[in-house]
N, C-alpha and C positions, 0 to 999 in steps of 0.2 A: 290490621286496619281494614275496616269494610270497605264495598264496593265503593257504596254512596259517598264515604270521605272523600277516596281519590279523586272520584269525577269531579265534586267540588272544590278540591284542593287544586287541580288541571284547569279548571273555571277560572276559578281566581287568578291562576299563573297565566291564563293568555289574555284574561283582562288587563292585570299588567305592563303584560309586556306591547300588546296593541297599547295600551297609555302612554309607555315610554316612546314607540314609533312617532306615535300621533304628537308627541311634546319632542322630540325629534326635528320633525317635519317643521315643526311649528319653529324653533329655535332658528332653523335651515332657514325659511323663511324668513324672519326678521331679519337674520344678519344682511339679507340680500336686498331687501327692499329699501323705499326709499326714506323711512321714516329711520328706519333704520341706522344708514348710514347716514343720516345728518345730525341723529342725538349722540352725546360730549359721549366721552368712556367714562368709565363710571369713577369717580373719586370720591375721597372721604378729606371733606376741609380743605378742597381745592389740592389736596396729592394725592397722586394715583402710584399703590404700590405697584411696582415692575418686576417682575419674572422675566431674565434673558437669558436665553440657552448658549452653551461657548461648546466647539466643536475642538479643535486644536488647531496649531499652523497658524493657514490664513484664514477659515473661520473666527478665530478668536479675534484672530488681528482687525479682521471686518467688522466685528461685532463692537468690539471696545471703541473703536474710530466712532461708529454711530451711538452710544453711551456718552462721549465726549461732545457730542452736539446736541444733548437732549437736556432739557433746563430742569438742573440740580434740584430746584427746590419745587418744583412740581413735580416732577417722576422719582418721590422718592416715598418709603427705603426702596431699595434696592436690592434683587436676589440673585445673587448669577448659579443658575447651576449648572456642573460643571461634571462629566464622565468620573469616575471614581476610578478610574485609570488612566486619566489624563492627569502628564508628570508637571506640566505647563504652564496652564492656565489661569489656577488659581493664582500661582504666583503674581500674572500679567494683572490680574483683577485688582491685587492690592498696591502695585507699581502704581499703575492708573489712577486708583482712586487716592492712594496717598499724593498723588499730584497733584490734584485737582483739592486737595485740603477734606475730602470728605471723610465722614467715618458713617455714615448711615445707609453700610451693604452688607452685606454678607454671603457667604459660600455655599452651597449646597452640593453634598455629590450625592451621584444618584447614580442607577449601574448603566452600564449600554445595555443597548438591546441586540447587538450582536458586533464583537470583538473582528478585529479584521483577520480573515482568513479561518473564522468561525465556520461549521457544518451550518448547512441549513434545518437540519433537522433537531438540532439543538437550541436552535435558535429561538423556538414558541416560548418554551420553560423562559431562557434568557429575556425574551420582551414579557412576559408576566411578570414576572419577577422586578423591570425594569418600570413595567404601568404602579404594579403597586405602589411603590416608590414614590414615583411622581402623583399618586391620587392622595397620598399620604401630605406631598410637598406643598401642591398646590392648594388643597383642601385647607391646611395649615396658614399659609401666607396669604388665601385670596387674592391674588392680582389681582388688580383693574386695567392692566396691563401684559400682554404675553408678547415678548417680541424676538423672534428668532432667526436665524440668516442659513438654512441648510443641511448643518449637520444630524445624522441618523437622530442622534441621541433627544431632537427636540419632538417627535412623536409622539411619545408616551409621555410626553409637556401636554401636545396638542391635544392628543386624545382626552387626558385626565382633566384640562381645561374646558371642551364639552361637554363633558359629564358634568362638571361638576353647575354645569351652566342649564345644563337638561332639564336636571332633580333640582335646580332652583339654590343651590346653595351658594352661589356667583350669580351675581343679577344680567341681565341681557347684556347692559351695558359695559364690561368687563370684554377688554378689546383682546383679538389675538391677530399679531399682524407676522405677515411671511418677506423676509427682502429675500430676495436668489440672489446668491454670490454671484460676485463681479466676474469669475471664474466663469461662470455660465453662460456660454455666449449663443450658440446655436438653438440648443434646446435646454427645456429645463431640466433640472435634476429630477430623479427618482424623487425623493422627500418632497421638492416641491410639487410634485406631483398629486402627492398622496396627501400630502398639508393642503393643498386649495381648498377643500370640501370643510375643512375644520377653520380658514381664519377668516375674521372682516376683512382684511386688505391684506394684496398680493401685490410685492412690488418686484418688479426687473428690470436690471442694469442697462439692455442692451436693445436697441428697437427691433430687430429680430424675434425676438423673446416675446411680444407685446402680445399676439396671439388676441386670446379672449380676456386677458389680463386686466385691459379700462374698465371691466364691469364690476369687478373688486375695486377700483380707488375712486370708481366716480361718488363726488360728494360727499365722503364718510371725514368726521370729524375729530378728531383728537384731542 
């Protein structure tokens, strides 16, 4: 390959990639502003499909409690995914929703992004492996909805939800929102840490917790 390809071909790639920053920025932007949070999430014929991520334990148990209060015939279908090593959860999903008379959810497992008591240095390969997954899930189901309480495993939810929001294939309005477990009383979690930068709304249990957190739920609309 000659010279002149590569330079042009290097051209091309940081054009690119400045595009992506700049469509980035701009994404970052909307979700913060105020036009932003006052327009609906984005539904199709008044329902918005839901992506909810289940951790195990009390994760799950948190998670289903708020699916039980969310109204059936607007936030549906319904996707719960679920650790593909979690013995648990899936089962709580179908207790749940067989309760409630529904049948328009379904399971998805998808892998961790690192197993407890996993190396950390094995742990890149493992969250690759775990984004693809979820770019694959999300890409597939399009939410209008991302709503997650905590556990590791909704990340590479999160992440795969901006992208897919970035490159235009999930429109603006395609909500991701973070609740911090009730567990979480002093400070927040690592995930929720790392989750703020990626959802429209950040919610926490505890007045403690409230930090910078009003500037995520002022005025945004559901």
């Amino acid at each position: 390959m000659s010279v002149g390809r590569l330079l042009r071909g290097a051209q091309v790639g940081v054009v690119l990639v400045l595009a992506l920053l700049l469509r980035c920025l701009y994404v970052v932007g909307w979700m913060r502003s105020k036009w932003g949070r006052a327009s609906r999430v984005a539904a199709d014929g008044g329902r918005v499909a839901t992506l909810m991520v289940l951790g195990s334990g009390g994760h799950t148990t948190e998670m289903l409690e708020l699916a039980g209060r969310m109204d059936p015939a607007r936030y549906t279908p319904r996707i719960y995914a679920v650790a593909a090593t979690d013995t648990h959860s899936a089962g709580a999903v179908r207790a749940a929703e067989d309760a409630r008379g529904r049948k328009d959810f379904a399971v998805a497992r998808i892998p961790r992004s690192r197993e407890v008591g996993q190396s950390w240095t094995s742990t890149v390969v493992s969250t690759a492996r775990a984004c693809l997954y979820c770019l694959v899930l999300v890409g597939r189901t399009r939410p209008g909805l991302v709503l997650v309480n905590g556990p590791g495993t909704c990340l590479p939810v999160l992440w795969s939800h901006f992208f897919w929001r970035v490159v235009g294939v999930l429109p603006l309005r395609s909500r991701a929102v973070f609740v911090e477990t009730v567990a979480r009383v002093q400070k927040p979690s690592l995930t929720g840490r790392l989750a703020r930068p990626l959802v429209d709304l950040y919610f926490v249990q505890w007045e403690d917790l409230l930090g910078g957190a009003a500037i995520y739920t002022q005025g945004l609309v559901l």
